[in-house]
C-alpha positions as CSV (number, residue, x, y, z in Angstrom):
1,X,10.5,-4.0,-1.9
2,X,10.5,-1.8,1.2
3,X,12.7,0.8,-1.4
4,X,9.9,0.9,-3.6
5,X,7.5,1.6,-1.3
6,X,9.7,4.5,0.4
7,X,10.3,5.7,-3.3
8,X,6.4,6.2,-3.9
9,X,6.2,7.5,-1.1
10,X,3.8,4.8,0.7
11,X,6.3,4.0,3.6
12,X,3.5,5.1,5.9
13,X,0.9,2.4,4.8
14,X,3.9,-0.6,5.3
15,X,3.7,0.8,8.7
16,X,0.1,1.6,9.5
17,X,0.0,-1.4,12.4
18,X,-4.4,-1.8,10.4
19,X,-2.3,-3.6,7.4
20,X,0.3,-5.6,9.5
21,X,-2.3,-8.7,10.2
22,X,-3.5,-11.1,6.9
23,X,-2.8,-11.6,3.8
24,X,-1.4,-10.0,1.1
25,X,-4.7,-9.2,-0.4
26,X,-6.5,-8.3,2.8
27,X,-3.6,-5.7,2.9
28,X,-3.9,-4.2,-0.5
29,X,-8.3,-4.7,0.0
30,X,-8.0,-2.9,3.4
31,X,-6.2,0.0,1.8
32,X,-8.4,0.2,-1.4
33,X,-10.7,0.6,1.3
34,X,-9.7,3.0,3.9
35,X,-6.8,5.1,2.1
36,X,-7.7,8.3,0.0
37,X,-7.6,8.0,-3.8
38,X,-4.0,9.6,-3.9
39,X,-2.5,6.7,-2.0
40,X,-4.6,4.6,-3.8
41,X,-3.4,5.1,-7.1
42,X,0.2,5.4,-6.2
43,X,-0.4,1.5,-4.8
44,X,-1.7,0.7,-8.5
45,X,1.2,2.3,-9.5
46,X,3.5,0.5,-7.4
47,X,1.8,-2.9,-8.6
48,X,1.5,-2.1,-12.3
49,X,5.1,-1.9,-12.8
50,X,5.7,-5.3,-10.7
């Protein structure tokens, strides 16, 4: 999963230490929330093809 990430390039976010407490959803939520649109959409991405 980590690959995918790296491939989207979205490493940073696994590694921003804001996302590393909760759940799943309060991860994706928290980024929705705090990243800019680019990052954003690259996360949809990412999911969409999940």
């Amino acid at each position: 999963a980590r690959e995918c990430w790296s491939a989207a390039g979205l490493s940073q976010l696994l590694q921003n230490a804001a996302y590393q407490h909760g759940t799943v959803a309060d991860m994706v939520f928290g980024m929705c929330k705090n990243e800019d649109i680019v990052a954003v959409e690259r996360v949809t991405s990412l999911f969409w093809c999940i």
